[in-house]
C-alpha positions as CSV (number, residue, x, y, z in Angstrom):
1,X,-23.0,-90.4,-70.9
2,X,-22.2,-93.7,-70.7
3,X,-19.2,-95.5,-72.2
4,X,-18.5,-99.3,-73.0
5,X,-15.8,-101.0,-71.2
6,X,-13.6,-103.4,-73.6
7,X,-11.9,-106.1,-71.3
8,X,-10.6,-109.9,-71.2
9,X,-10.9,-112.8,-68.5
10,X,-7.2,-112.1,-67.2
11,X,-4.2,-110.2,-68.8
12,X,-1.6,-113.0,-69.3
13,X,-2.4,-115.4,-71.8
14,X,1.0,-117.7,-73.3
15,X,0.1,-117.0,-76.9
16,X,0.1,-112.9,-76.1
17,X,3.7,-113.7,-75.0
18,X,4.2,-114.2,-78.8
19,X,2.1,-111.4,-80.4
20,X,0.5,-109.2,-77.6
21,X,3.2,-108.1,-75.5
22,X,7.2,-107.1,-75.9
23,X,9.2,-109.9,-75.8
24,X,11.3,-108.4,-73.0
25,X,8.2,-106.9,-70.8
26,X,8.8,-108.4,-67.1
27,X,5.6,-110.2,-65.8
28,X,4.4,-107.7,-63.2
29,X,4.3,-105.1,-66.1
30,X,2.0,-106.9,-68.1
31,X,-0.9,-105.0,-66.5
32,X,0.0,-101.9,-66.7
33,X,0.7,-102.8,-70.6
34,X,-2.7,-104.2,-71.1
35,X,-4.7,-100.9,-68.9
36,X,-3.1,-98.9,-72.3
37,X,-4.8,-101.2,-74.6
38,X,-7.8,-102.5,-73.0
39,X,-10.3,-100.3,-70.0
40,X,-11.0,-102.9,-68.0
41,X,-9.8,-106.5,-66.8
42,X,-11.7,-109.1,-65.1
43,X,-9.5,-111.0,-62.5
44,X,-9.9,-115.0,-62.7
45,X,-10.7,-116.6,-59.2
46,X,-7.4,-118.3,-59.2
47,X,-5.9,-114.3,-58.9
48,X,-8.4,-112.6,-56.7
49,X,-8.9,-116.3,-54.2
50,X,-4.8,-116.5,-54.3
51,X,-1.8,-115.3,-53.1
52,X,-1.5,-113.6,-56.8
53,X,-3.9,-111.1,-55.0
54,X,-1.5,-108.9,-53.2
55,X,0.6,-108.4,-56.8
56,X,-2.5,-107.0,-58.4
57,X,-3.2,-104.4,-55.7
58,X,0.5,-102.8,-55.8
59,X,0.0,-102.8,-59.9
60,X,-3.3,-100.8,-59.3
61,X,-1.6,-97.3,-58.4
62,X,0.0,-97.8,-61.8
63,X,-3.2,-98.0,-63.3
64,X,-5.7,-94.7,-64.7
65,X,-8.2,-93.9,-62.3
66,X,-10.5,-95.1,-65.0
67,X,-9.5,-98.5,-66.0
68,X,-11.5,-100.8,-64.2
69,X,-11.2,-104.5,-62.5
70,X,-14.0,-106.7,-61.9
């Protein structure tokens, strides 16, 4: 069976800060936040090119094996 994925370009948008996300949620949570809303992300080449890379890949293990990042 297969399933649709539901995603954005990116997690961390300044207008979510006002509607999307709590208003106390530290930054490297934001992910982990989204992953319950959203299945997948795709990363921006200014995250995945960059030193924001390393960040990403400690947030993974806090991620469901099925949420997926392109």
């Amino acid at each position: 069976m297969s399933r649709m994925l539901i995603g954005t370009l990116g997690w961390s948008f300044p207008e979510w800060d006002l509607s999307f996300y709590p208003d106390d949620i530290p930054e490297d949570w934001k992910l982990t936040f989204y992953a319950n809303e959203f299945s997948a992300v795709v990363l921006p080449e200014v995250i995945w090119a960059g030193e924001e890379f390393s960040d990403v890949v400690e947030m993974v293990d806090e991620l469901d094996e099925s949420f997926r990042i392109y």
